[in-house]
N, C-alpha and C positions, 0 to 999 in steps of 0.2 A: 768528339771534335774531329774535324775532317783534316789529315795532313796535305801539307800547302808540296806538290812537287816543284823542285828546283828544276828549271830548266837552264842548262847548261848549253848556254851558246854555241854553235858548233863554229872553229875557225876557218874562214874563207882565204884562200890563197890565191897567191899571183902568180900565175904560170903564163909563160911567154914563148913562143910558137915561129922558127926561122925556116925561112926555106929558100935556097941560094940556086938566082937563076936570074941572070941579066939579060939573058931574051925575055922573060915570062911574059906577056900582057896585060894576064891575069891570074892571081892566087888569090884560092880561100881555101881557109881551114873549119871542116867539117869532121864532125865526129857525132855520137851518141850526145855529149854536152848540150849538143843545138837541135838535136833531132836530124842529122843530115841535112841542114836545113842550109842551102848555097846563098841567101842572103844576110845571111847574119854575122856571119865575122869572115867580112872580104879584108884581107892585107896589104897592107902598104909598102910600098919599094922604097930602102933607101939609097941615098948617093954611092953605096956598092954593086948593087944589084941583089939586094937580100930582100927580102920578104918577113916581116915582122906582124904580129900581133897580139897581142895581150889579151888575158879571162881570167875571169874571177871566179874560182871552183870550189867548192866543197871536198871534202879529204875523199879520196874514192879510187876507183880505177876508172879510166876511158878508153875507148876505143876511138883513134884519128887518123884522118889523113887528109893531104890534100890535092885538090882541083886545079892542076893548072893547066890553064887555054882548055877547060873540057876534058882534059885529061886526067885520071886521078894516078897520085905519086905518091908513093908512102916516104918518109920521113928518115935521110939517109945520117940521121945524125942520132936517129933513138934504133937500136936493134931490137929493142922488146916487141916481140908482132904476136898475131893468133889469126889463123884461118878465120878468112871472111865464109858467109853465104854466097859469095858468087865465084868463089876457088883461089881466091888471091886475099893478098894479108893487110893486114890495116897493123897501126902503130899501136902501143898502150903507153899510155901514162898511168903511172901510179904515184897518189900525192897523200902523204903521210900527216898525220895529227901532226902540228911542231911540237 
């Protein structure tokens, strides 16, 4: 008789992404998550001047940063970085099983 594996769901989390600049025009946040991918998780400005967006991630590490006005800016609020390929540092997130 064939044993039946248990798949154990893995937990998705909610991680949420600020980037603080009342000139901006425009921010998104790109990382490995999206593929670099500049339409997928564009940010929204609130009545501060912050830049806000919410992802739904699987427990992991990432690599982020972001784009604003064309510009990429790393994330002055996480110090966790690692040499990019093109000589400059992108952010890490690391998000933990709860």
């Amino acid at each position: 008789m064939a044993k039946v594996k248990s798949k154990k769901k893995i937990k998705r989390r909610k991680a949420t992404f600020s980037f603080d600049s009342s000139d901006a025009k425009e921010v998104v946040l790109m990382g490995d998550f999206n593929n670099w991918d500049p339409k997928k998780h564009l940010m929204k400005k609130d009545g501060n001047g912050v830049w806000n967006k919410a992802v739904i991630l699987s427990p992991g590490s990432y690599e982020y940063k972001f784009l604003v006005d064309g510009q990429w800016k790393e994330d002055s609020q996480n110090d966790q970085t690692c040499l990019n390929c093109f000589g400059t540092y992108n952010n890490i997130l690391n998000l933990t099983v709860p």
